[in-house]
C-alpha positions, 0 to 999 in steps of 0.5 A: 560501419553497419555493424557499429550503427547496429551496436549503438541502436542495440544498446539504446534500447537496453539502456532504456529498458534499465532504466524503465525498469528501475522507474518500475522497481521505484513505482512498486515500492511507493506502491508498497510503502502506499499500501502498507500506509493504507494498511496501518490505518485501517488496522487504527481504524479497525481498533477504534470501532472496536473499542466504540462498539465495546463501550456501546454494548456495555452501555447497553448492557447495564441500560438492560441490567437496570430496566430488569 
């Protein structure tokens, strides 16, 4: 009886490890998806400040063109 009651309290623990480790493997990858969300935008943004500071410069430098 012992030996079942031991096998039982063995068991719930395991069951309980899957499971926390399939709540790990599910947190990661909305932590994945999060990241590579975060990732894309920043690239976006990334693109936008560099077409602002283009068309800055090249108004500065027709701004300079005509004052020489």
């Amino acid at each position: 009886m012992s030996k079942t009651s031991a096998t039982s309290g063995g068991a719930a623990p395991v069951v309980g490890s899957v499971v926390a480790e399939g709540a790990g493997a599910t947190a990661f990858q909305a932590q994945i998806a999060e990241l590579t969300r975060m990732s894309a935008e920043a690239t976006a943004r990334s693109v936008e400040l560099r077409v602002v500071t283009t068309n800055l410069q090249t108004i500065k430098k027709a701004a300079d063109e005509r004052v020489q």
